[in-house]
ZAMARGU-4260 file (C-alpha; in steps of 0.2 Angstrom, whole numbers, plus 5000, padded with zeros to 4 digits):
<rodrens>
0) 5891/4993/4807 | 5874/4982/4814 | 5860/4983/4804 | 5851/4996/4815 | 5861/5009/4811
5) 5861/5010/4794 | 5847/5022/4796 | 5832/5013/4785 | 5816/5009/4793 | 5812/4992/4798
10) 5793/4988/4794 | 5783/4980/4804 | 5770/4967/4801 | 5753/4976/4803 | 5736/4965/4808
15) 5719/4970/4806 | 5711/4975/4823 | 5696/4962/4830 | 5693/4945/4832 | 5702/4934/4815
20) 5692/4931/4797 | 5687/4914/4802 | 5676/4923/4817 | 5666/4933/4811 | 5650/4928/4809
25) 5632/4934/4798 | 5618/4942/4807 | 5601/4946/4805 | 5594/4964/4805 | 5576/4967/4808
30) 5573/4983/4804 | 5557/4991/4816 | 5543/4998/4804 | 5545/5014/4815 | 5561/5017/4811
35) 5558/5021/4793 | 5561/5039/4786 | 5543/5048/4780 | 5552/5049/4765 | 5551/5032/4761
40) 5534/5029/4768 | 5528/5045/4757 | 5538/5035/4741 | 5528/5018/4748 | 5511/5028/4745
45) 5514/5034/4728 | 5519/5019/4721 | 5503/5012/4731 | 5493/5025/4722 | 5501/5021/4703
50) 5497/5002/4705 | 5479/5006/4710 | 5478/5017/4697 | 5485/5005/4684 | 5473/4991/4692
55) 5456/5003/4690 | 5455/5005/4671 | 5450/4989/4667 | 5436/4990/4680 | 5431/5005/4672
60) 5431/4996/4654 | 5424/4982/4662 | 5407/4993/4668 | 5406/5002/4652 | 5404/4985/4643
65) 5392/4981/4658 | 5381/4999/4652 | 5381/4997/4634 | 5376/4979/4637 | 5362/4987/4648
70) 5358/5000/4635 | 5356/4987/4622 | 5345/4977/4631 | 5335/4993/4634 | 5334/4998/4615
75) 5326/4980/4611 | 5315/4980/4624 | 5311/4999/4617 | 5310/4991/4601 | 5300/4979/4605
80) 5286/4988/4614 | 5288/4998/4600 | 5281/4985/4587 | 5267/4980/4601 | 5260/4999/4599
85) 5262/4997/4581 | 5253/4981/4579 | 5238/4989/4595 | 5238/5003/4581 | 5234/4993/4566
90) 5222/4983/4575 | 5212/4999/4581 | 5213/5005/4565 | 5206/4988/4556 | 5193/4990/4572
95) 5187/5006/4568 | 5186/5005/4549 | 5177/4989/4551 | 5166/5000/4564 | 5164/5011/4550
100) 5159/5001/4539 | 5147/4995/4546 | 5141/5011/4553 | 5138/5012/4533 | 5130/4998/4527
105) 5117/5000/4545 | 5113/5019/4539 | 5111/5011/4521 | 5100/4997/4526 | 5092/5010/4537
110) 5088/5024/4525 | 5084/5009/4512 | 5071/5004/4524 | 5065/5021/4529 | 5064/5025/4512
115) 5053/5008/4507 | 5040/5011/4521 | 5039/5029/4516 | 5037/5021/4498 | 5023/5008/4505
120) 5013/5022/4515 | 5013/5034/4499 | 5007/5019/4489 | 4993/5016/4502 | 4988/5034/4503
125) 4987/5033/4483 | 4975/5019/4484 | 4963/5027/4496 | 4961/5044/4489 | 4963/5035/4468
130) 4948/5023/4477 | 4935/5037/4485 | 4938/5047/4466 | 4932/5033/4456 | 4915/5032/4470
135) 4911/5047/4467 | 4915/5048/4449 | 4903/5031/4450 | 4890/5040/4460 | 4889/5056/4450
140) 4889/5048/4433 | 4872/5039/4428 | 4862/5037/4410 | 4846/5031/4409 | 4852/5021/4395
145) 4867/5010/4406 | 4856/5013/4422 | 4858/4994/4426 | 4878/4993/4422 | 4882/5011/4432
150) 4873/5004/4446 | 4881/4989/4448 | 4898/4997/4445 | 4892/5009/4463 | 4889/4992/4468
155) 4905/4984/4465 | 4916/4993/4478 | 4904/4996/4491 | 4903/4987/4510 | 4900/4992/4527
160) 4887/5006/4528 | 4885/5011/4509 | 4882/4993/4506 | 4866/4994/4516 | 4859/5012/4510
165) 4855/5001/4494 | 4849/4985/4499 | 4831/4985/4493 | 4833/5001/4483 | 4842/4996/4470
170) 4827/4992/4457 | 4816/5009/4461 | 4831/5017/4459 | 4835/5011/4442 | 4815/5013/4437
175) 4818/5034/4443 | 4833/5036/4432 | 4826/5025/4417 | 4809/5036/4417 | 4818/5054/4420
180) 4829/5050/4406 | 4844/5055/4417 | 4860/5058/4408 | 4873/5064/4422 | 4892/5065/4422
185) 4903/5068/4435 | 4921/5077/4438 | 4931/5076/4453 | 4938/5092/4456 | 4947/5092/4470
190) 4955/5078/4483 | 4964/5076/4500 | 4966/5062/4514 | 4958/5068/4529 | 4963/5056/4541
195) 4971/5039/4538 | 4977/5024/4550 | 4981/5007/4546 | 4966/4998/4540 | 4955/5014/4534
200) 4955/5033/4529 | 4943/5048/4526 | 4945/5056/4510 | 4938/5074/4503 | 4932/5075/4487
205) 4926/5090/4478 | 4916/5085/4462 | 4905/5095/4450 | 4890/5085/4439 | 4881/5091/4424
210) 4864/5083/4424 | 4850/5084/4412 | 4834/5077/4412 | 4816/5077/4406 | 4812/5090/4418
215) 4824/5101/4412 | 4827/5114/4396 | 4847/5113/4399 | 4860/5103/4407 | 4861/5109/4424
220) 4879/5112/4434 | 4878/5104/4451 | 4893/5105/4466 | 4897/5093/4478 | 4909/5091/4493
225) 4909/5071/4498 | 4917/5063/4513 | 4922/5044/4507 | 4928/5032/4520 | 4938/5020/4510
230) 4942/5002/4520 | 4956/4990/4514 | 4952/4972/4519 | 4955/4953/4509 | 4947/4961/4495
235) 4957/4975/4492 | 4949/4994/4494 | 4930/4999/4498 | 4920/5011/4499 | 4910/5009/4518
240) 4903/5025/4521 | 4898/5041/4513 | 4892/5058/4518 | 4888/5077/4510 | 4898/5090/4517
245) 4892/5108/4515
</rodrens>
């Protein structure tokens, strides 16, 4: 019997379909940006969006440190203005207590002023109205006995007008009292400036006298009312002028 009918299958040598191994060759696929699926453009954005998010927080770090550095500039330039007003206020302090102070010592020196000139014109006064006393004290008070010495005491503070009243006088004068046997004496009673300026002033007096005489039993009472002008000049207070008043 010949091999092909012995019934098993005869096999066949089997090649690949296409061109041989050795042929083939590699090429290059560009793929076209439109033919991409959404799907993978949607995944190309969120992992867009995740970078940029990763890539912004250190910008934001970044501008914080930018705002504190800002704010701590801020608080020493506060700070600073700060002390300026502090020191402004310590000055206008000092200023106004130095103001103050001598606000103080002016009303002192003032008032210690006032107080000597009202001191000076009270001493004045007290001169003229002590000086127009002592005249008419002088002109009220005459023994026959001191005739000479009580006359020239009148004498001895008066000028101006009352001066000349006893030029020439002075000796009959003298010879009346001496012969009357005049004993008088004087009192003022009662005295008051009447007007008074720098140089001068009019003074009141208000005097009683009790006179005795050869012509008279008893010692008689007599009132008078004086106006004395007392004059300050170089050689101190005088008495210029006198007059009766009723």
């Amino acid at each position: 019997m010949s091999e092909s009918n012995t019934g098993r299958p005869r096999r066949r040598a089997a090649r690949s379909a296409g061109p041989p191994v050795e042929d083939v060759q590699v090429v290059d696929v560009t793929v076209d940006a439109g033919a991409v699926e959404p799907a993978e453009v949607a995944d190309a954005e969120v992992a867009t969006a995740e970078e940029a998010t990763v890539v912004a927080a250190p910008v934001e770090l970044t501008k914080a440190a930018v705002v504190d550095e800002e704010a701590d500039d801020d608080s020493a330039e506060l700070d600073e203005e700060d002390a300026k007003l502090t020191r402004l206020g310590q000055i206008i302090g000092l200023a106004a207590a130095a103001v103050l102070v001598l606000a103080l010592v002016v009303g002192a020196t003032f008032t210690a002023l006032a107080a000597r000139s009202g001191n000076q014109d009270e001493d004045l006064r007290a001169q003229y109205t002590q000086t127009a006393r002592q005249a008419v004290i002088n002109l009220t008070t005459i023994r026959a006995d001191s005739a000479k010495e009580d006359i020239d005491r009148i004498l001895a503070v008066a000028s101006g007008e009352f001066k000349n009243e006893f030029d020439g006088r002075v000796d009959p004068f003298m010879d009346v009292v001496k012969q009357a046997k005049v004993v008088s004496t004087g009192e003022v009673v009662e005295s008051g400036i009447e007007s008074v300026d720098e140089n001068s002033a009019k003074v009141l007096v208000a005097a009683k006298q009790m006179v005795s005489n050869t012509g008279s039993a008893e010692p008689q009472s007599r009132q008078y009312r004086f106006r004395i002008t007392v004059s300050k000049g170089d050689s101190g207070m005088t008495v210029s002028k006198v007059e009766f008043v009723g």
